[in-house]
N, CA, C and O atoms as a Maestro MAE file, in Angstrom:
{
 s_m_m2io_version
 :::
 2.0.0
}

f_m_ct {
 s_m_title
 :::
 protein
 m_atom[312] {
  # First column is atom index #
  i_m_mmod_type
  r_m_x_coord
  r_m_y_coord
  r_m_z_coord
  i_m_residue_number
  s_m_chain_name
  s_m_pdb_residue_name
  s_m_pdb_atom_name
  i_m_atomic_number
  :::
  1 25 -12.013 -29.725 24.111 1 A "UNK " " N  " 7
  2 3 -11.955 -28.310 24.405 1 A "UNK " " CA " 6
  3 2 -10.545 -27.749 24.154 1 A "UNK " " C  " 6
  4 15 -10.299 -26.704 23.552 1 A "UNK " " O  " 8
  5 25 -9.489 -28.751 24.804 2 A "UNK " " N  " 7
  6 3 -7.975 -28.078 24.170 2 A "UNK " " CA " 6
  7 2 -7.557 -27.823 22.855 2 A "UNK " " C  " 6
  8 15 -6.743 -27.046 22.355 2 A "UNK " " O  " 8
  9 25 -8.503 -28.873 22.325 3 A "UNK " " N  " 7
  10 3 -8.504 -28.871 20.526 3 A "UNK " " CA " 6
  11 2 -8.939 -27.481 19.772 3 A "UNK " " C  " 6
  12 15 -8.456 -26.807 18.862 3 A "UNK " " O  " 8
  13 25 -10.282 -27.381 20.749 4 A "UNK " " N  " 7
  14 3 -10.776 -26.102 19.805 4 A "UNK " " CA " 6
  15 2 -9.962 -25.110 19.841 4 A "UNK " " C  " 6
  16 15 -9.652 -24.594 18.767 4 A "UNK " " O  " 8
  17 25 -9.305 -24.496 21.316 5 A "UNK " " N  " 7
  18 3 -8.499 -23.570 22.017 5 A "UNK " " CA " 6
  19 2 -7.277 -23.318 20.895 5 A "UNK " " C  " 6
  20 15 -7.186 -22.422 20.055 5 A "UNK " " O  " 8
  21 25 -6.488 -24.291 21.150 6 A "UNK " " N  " 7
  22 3 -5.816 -24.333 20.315 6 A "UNK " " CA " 6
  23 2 -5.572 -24.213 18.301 6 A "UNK " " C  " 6
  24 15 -4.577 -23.717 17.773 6 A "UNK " " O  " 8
  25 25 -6.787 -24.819 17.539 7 A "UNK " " N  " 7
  26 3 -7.317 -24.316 16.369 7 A "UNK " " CA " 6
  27 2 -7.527 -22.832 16.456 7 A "UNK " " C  " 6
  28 15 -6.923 -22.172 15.612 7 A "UNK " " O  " 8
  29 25 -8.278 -22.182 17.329 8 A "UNK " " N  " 7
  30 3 -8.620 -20.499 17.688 8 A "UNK " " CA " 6
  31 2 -7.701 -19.962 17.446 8 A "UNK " " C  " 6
  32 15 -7.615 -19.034 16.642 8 A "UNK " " O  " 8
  33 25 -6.412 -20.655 18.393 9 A "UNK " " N  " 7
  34 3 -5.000 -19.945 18.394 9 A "UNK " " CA " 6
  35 2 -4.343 -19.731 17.276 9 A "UNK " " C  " 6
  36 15 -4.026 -18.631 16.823 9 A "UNK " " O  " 8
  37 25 -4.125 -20.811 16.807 10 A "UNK " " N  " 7
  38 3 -3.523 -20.844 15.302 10 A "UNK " " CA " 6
  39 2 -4.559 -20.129 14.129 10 A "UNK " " C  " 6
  40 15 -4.031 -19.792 13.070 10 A "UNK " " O  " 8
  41 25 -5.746 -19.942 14.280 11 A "UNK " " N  " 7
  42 3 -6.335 -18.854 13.154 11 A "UNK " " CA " 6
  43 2 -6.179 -17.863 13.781 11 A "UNK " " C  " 6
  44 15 -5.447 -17.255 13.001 11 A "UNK " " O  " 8
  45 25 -6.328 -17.127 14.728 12 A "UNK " " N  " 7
  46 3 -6.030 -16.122 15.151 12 A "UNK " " CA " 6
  47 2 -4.773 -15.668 14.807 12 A "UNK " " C  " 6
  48 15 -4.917 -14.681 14.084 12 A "UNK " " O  " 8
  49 25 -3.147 -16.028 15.056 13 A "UNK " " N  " 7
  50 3 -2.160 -16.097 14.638 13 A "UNK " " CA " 6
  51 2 -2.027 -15.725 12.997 13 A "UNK " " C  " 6
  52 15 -1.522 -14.698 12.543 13 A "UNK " " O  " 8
  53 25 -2.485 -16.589 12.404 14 A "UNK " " N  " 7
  54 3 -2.798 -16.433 10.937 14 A "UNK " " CA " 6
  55 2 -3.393 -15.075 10.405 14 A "UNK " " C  " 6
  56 15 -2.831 -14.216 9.726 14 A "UNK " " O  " 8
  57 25 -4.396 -15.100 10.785 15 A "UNK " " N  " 7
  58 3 -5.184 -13.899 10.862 15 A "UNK " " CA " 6
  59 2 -4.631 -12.573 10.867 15 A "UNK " " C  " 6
  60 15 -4.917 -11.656 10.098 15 A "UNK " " O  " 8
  61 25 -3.769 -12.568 11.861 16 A "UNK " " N  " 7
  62 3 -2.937 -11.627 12.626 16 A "UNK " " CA " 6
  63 2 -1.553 -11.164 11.887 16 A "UNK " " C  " 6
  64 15 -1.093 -10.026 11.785 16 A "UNK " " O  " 8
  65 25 -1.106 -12.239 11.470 17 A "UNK " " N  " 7
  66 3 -0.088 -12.635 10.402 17 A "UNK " " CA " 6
  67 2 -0.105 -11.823 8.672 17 A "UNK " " C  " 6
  68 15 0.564 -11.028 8.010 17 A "UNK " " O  " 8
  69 25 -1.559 -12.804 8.543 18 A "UNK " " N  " 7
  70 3 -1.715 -12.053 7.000 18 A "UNK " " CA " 6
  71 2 -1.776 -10.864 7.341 18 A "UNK " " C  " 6
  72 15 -0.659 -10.408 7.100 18 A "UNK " " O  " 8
  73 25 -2.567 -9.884 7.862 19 A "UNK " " N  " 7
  74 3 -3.225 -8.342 8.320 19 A "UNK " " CA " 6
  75 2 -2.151 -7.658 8.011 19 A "UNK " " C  " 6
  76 15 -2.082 -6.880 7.059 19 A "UNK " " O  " 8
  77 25 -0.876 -8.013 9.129 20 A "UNK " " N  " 7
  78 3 0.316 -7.347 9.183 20 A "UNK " " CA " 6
  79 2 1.010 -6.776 7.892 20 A "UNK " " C  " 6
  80 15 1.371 -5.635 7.603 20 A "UNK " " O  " 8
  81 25 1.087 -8.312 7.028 21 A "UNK " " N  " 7
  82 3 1.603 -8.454 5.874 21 A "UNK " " CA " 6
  83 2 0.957 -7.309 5.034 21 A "UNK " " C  " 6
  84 15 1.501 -6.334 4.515 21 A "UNK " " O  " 8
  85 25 -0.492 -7.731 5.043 22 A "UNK " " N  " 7
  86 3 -0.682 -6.337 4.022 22 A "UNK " " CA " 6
  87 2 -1.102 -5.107 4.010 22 A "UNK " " C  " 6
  88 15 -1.780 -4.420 3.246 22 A "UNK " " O  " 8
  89 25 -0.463 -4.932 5.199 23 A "UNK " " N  " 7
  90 3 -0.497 -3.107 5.691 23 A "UNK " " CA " 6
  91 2 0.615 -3.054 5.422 23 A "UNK " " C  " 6
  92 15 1.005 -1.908 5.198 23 A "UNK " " O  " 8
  93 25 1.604 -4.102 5.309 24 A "UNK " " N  " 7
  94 3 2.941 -3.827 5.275 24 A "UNK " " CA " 6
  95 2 3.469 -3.534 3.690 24 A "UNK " " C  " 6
  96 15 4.332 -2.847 3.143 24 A "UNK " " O  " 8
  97 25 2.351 -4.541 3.275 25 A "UNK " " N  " 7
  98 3 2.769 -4.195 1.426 25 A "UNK " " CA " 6
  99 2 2.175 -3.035 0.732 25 A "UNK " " C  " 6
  100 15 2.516 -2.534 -0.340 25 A "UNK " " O  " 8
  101 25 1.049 -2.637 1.685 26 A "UNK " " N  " 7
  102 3 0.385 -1.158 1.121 26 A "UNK " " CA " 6
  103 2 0.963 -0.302 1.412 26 A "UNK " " C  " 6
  104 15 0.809 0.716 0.738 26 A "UNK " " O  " 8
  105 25 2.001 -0.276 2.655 27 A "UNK " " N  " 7
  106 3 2.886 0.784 2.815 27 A "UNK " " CA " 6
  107 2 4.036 1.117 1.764 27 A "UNK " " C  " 6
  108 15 4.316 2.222 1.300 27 A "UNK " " O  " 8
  109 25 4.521 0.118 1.554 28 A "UNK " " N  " 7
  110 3 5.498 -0.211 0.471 28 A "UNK " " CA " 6
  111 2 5.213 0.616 -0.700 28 A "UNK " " C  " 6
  112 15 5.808 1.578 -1.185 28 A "UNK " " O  " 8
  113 25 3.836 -0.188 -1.122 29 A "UNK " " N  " 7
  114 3 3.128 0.373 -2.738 29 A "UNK " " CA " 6
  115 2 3.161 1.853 -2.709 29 A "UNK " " C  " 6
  116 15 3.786 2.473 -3.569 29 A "UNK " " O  " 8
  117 25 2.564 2.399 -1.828 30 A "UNK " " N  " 7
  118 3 2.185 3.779 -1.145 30 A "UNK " " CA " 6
  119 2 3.348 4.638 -1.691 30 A "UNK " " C  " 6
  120 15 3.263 5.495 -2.570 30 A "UNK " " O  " 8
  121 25 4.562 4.211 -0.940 31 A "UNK " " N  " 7
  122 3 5.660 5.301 -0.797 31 A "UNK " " CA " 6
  123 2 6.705 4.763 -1.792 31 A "UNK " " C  " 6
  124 15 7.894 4.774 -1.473 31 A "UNK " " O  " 8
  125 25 6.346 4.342 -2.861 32 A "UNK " " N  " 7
  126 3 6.849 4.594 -4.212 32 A "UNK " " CA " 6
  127 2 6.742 5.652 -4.994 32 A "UNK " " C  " 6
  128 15 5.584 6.006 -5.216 32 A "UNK " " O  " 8
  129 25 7.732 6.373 -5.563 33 A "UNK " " N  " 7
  130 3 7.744 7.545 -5.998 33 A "UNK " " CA " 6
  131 2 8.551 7.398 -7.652 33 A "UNK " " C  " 6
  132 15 9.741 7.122 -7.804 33 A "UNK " " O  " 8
  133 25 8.118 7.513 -8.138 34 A "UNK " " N  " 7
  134 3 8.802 7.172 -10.169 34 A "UNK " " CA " 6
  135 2 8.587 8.502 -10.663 34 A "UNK " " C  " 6
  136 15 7.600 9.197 -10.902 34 A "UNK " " O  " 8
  137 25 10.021 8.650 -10.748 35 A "UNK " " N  " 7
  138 3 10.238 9.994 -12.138 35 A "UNK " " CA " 6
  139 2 9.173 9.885 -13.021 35 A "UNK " " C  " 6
  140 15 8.475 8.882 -13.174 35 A "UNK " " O  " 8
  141 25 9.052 11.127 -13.697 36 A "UNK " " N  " 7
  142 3 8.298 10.956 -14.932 36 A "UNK " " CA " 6
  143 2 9.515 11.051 -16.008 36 A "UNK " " C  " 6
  144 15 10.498 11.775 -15.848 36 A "UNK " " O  " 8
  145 25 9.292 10.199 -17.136 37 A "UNK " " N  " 7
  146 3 10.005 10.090 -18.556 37 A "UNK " " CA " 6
  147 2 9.337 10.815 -19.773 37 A "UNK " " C  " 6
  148 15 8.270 10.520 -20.313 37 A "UNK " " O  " 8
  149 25 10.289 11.929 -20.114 38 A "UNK " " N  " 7
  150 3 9.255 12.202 -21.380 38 A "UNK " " CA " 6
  151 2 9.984 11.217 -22.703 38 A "UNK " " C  " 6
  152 15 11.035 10.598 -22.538 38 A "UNK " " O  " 8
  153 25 9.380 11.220 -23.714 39 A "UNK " " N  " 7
  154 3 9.475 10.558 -24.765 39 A "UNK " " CA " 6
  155 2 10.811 10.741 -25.231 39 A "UNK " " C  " 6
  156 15 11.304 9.681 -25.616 39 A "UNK " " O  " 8
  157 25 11.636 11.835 -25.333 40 A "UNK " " N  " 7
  158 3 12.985 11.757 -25.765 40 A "UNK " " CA " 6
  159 2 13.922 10.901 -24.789 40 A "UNK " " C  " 6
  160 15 14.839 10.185 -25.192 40 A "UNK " " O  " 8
  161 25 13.462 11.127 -23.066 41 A "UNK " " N  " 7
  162 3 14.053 10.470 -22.332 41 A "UNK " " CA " 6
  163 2 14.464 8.975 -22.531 41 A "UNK " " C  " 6
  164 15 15.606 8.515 -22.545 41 A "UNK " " O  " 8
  165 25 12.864 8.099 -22.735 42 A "UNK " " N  " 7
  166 3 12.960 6.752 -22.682 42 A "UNK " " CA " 6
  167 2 13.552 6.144 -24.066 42 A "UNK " " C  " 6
  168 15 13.996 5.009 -24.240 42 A "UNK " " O  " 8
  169 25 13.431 7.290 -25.082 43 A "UNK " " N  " 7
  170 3 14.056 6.569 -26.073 43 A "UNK " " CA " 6
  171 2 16.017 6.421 -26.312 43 A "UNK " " C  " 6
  172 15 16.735 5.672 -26.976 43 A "UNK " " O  " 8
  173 25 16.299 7.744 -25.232 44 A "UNK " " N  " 7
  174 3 17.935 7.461 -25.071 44 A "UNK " " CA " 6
  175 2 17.894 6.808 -23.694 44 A "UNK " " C  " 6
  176 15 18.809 7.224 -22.983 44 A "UNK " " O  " 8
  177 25 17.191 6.005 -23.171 45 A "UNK " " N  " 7
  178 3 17.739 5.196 -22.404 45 A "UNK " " CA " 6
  179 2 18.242 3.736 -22.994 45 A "UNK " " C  " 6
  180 15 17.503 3.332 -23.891 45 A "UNK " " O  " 8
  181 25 19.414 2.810 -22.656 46 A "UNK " " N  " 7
  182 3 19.718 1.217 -22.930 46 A "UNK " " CA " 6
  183 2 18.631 0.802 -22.669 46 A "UNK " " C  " 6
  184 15 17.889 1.168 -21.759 46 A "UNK " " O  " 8
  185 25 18.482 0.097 -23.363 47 A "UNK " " N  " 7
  186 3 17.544 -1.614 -23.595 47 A "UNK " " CA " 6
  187 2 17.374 -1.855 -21.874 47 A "UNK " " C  " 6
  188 15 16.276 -1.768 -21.326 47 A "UNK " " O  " 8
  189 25 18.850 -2.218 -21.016 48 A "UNK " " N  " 7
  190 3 18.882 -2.603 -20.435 48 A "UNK " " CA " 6
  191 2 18.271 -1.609 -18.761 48 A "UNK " " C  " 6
  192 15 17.930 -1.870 -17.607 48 A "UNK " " O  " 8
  193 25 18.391 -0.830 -19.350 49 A "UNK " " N  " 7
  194 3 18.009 0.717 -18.234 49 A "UNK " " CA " 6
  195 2 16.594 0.647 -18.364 49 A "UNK " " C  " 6
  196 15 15.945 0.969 -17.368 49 A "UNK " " O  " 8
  197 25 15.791 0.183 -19.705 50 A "UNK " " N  " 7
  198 3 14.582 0.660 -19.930 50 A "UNK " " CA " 6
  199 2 13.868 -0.244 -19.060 50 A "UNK " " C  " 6
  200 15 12.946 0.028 -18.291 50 A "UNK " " O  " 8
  201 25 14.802 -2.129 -19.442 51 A "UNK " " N  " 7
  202 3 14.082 -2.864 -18.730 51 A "UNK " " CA " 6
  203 2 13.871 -3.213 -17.776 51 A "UNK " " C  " 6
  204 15 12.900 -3.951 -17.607 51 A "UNK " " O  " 8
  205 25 14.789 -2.790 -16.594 52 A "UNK " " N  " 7
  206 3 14.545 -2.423 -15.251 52 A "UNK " " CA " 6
  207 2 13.890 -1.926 -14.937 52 A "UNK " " C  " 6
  208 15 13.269 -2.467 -14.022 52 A "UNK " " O  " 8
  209 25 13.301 -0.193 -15.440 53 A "UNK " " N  " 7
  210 3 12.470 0.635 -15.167 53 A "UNK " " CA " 6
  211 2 11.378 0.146 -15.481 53 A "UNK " " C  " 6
  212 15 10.420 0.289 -14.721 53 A "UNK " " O  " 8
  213 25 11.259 -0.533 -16.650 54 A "UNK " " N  " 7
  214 3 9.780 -1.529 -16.733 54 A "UNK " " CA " 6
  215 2 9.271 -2.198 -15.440 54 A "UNK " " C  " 6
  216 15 8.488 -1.850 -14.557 54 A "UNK " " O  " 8
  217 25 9.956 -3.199 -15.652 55 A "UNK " " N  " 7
  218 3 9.758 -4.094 -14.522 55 A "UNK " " CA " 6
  219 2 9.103 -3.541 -13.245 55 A "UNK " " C  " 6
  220 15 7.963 -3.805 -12.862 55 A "UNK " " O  " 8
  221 25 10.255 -2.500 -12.469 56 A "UNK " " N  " 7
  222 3 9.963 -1.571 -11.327 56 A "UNK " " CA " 6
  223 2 8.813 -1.278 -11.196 56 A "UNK " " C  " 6
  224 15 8.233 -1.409 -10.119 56 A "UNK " " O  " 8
  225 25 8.113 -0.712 -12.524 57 A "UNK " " N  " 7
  226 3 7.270 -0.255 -12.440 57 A "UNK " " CA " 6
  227 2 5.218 -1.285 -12.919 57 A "UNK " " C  " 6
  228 15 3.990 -1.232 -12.988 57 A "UNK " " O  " 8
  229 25 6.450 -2.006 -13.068 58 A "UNK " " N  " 7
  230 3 5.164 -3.078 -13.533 58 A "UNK " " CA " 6
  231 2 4.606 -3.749 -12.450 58 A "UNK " " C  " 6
  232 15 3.437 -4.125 -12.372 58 A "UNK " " O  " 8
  233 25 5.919 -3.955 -11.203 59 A "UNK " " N  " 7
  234 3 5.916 -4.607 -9.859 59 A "UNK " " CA " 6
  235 2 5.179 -3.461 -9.066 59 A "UNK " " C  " 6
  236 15 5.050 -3.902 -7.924 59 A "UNK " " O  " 8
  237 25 4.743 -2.449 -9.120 60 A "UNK " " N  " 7
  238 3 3.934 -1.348 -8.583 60 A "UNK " " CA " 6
  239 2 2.733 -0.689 -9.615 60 A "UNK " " C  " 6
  240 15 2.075 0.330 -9.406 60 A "UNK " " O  " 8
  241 25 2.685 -1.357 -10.475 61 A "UNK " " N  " 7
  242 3 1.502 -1.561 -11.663 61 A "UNK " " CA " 6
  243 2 1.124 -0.345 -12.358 61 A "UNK " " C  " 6
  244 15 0.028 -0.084 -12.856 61 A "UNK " " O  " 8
  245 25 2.340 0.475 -12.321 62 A "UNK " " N  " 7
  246 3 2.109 1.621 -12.767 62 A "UNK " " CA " 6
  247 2 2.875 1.942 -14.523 62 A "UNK " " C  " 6
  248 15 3.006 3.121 -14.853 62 A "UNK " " O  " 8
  249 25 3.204 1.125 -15.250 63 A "UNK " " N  " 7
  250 3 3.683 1.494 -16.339 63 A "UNK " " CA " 6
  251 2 2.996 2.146 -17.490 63 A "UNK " " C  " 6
  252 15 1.902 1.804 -17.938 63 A "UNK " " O  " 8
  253 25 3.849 3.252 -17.985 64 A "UNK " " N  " 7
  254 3 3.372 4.153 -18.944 64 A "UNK " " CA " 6
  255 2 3.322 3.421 -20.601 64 A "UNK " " C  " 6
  256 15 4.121 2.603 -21.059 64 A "UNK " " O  " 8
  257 25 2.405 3.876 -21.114 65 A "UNK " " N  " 7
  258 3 1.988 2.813 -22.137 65 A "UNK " " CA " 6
  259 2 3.454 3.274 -23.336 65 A "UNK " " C  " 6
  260 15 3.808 2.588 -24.295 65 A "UNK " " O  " 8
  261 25 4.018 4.483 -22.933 66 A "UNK " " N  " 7
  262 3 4.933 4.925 -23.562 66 A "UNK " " CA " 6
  263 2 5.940 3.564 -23.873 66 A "UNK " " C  " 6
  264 15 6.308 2.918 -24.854 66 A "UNK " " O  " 8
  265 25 6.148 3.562 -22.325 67 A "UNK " " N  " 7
  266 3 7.430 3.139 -21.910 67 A "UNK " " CA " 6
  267 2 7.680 1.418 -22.171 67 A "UNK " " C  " 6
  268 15 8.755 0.826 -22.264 67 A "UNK " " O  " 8
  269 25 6.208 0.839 -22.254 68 A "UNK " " N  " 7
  270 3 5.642 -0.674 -23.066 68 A "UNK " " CA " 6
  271 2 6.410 -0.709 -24.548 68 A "UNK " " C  " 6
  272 15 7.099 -1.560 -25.109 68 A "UNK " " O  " 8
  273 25 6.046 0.362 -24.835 69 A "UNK " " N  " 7
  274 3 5.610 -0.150 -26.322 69 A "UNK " " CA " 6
  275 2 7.087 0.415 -26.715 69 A "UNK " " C  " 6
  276 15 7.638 -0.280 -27.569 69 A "UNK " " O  " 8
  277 25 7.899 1.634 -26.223 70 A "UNK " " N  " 7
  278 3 9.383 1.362 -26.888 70 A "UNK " " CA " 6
  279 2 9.938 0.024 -25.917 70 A "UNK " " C  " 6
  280 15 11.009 -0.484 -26.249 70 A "UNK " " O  " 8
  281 25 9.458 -0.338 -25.142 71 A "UNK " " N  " 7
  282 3 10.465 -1.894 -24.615 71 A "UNK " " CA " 6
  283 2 10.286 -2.898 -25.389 71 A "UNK " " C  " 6
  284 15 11.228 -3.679 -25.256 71 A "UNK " " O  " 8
  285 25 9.127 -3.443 -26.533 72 A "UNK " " N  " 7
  286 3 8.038 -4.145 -26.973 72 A "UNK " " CA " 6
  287 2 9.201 -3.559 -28.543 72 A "UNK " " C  " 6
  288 15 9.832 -4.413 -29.165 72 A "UNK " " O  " 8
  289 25 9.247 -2.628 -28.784 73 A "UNK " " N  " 7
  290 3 9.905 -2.377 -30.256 73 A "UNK " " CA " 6
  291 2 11.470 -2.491 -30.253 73 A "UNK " " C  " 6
  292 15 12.226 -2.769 -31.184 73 A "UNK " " O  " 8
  293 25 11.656 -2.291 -29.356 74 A "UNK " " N  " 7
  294 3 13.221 -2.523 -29.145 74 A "UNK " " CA " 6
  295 2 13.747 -4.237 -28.823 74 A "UNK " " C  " 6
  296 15 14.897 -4.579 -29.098 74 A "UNK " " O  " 8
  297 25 12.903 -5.051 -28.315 75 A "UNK " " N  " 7
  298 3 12.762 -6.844 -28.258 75 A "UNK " " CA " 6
  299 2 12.239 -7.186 -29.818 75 A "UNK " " C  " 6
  300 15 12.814 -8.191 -30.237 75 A "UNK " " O  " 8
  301 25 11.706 -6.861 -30.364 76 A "UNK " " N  " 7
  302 3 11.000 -7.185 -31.491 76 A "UNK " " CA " 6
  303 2 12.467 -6.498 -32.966 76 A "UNK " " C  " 6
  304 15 12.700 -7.015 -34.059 76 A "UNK " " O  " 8
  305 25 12.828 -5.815 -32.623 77 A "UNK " " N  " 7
  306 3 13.551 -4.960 -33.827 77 A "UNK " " CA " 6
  307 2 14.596 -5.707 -33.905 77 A "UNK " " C  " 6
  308 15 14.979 -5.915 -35.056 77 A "UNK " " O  " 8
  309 25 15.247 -6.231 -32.993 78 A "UNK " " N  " 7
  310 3 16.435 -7.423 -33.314 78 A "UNK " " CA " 6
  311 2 16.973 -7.929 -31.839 78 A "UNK " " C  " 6
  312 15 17.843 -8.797 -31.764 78 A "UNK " " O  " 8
  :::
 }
 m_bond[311] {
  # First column is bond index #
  i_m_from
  i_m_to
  i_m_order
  :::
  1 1 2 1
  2 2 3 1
  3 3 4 2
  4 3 5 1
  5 5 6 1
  6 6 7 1
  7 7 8 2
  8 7 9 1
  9 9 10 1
  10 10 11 1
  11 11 12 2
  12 11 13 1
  13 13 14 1
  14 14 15 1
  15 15 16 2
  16 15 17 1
  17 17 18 1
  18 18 19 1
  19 19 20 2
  20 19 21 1
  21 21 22 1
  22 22 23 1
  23 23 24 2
  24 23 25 1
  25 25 26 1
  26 26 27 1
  27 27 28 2
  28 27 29 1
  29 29 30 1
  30 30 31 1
  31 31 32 2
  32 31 33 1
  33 33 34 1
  34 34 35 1
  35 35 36 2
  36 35 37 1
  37 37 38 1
  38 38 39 1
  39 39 40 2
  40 39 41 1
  41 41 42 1
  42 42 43 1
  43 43 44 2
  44 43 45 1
  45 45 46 1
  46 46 47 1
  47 47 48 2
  48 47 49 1
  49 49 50 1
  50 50 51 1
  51 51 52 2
  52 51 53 1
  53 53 54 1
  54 54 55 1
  55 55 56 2
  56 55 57 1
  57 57 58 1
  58 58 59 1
  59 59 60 2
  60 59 61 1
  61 61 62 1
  62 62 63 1
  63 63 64 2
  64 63 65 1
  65 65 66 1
  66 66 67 1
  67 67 68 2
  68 67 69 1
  69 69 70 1
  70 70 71 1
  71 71 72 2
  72 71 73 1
  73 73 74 1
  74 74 75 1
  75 75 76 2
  76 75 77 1
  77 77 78 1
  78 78 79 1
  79 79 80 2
  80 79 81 1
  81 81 82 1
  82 82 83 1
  83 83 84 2
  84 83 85 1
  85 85 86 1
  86 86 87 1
  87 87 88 2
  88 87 89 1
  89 89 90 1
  90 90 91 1
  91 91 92 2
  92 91 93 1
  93 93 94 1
  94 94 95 1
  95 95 96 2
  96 95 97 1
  97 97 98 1
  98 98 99 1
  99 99 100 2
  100 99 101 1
  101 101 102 1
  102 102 103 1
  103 103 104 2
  104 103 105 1
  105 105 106 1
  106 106 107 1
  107 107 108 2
  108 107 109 1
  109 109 110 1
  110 110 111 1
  111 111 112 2
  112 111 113 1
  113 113 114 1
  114 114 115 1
  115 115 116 2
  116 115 117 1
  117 117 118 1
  118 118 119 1
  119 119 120 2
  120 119 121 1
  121 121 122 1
  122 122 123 1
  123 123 124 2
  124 123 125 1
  125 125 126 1
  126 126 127 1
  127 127 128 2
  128 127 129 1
  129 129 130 1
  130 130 131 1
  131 131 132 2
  132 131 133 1
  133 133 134 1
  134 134 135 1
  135 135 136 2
  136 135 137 1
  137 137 138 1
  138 138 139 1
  139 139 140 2
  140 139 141 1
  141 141 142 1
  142 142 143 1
  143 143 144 2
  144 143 145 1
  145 145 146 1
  146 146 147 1
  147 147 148 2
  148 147 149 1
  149 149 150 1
  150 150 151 1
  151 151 152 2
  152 151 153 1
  153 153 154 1
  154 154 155 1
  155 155 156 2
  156 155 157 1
  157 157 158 1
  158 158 159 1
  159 159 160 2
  160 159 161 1
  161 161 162 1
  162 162 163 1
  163 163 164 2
  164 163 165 1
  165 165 166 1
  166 166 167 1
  167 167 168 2
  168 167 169 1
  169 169 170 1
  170 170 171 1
  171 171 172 2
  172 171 173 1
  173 173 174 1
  174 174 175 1
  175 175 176 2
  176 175 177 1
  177 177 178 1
  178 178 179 1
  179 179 180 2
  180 179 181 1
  181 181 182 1
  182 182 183 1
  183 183 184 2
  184 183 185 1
  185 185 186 1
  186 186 187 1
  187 187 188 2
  188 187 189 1
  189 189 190 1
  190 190 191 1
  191 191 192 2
  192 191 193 1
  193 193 194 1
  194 194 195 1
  195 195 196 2
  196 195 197 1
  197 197 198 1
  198 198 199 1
  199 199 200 2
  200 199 201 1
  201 201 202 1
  202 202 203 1
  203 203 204 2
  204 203 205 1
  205 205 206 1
  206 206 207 1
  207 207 208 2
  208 207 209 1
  209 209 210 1
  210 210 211 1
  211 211 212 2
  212 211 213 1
  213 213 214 1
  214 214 215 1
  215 215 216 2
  216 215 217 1
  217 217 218 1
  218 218 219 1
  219 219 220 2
  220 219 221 1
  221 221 222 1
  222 222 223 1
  223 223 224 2
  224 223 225 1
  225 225 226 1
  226 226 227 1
  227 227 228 2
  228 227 229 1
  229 229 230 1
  230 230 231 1
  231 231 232 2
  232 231 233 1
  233 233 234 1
  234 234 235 1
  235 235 236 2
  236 235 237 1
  237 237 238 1
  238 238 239 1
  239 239 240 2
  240 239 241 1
  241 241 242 1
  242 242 243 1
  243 243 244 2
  244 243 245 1
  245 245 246 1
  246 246 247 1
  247 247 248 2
  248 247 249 1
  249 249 250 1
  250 250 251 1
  251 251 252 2
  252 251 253 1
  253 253 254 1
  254 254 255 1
  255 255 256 2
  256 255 257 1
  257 257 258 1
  258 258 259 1
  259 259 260 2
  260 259 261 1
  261 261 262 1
  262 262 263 1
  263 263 264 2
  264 263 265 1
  265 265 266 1
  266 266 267 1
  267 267 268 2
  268 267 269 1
  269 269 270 1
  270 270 271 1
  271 271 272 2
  272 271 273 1
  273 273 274 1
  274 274 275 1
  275 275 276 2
  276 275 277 1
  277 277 278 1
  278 278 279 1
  279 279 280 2
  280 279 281 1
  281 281 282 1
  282 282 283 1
  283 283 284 2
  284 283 285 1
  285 285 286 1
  286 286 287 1
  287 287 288 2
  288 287 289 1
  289 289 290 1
  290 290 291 1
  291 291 292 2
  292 291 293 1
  293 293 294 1
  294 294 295 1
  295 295 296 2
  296 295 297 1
  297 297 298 1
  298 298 299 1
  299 299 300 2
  300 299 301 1
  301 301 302 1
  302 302 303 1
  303 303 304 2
  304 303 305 1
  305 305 306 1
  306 306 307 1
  307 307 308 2
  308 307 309 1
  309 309 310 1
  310 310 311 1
  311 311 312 2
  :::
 }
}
C-alpha cells in the first residue's frame, strides 16, 4: 500500500510538472511579437542579422518564406 501511495505521488508530481511547463511555453509562444520585413528591408540586412532573425523566428515557427529563401541564396551564393 506504501508502494502504490507513493508511485501516485510521483505521477501526480510529474503530471503537475509537465502541465506547468506547458502553459508556461504557450505563454512564451503567445507573447512574441516580430516586426514585419518588407522585401527591401531583408535584403539590406547582414547575412548575420538575417540569420538570427531566422532562427528567432523559426524557434516560434513563424518564418516568412521571404525571409528563407534570401537566407538560402545568400549561403548558397558564396
Amino acid at each position: 500500500m506504501k508502494r502504490k501511495c507513493i508511485y501516485l505521488l510521483l505521477i501526480s508530481i510529474l503530471v503537475t510538472t509537465a502541465s506547468f511547463a506547458d502553459i508556461e511555453n504557450m505563454t512564451i509562444e503567445n507573447s512574441l511579437e516580430f516586426e514585419k520585413f518588407a522585401n527591401h528591408e531583408i535584403s539590406r540586412m547582414s547575412t548575420m542579422q538575417l540569420q538570427e532573425e531566422v532562427e528567432k523566428r523559426t524557434n516560434a515557427g513563424i518564418v516568412p518564406f521571404d525571409m528563407g529563401v534570401e537566407l538560402i541564396r545568400r549561403w548558397t551564393k558564396g
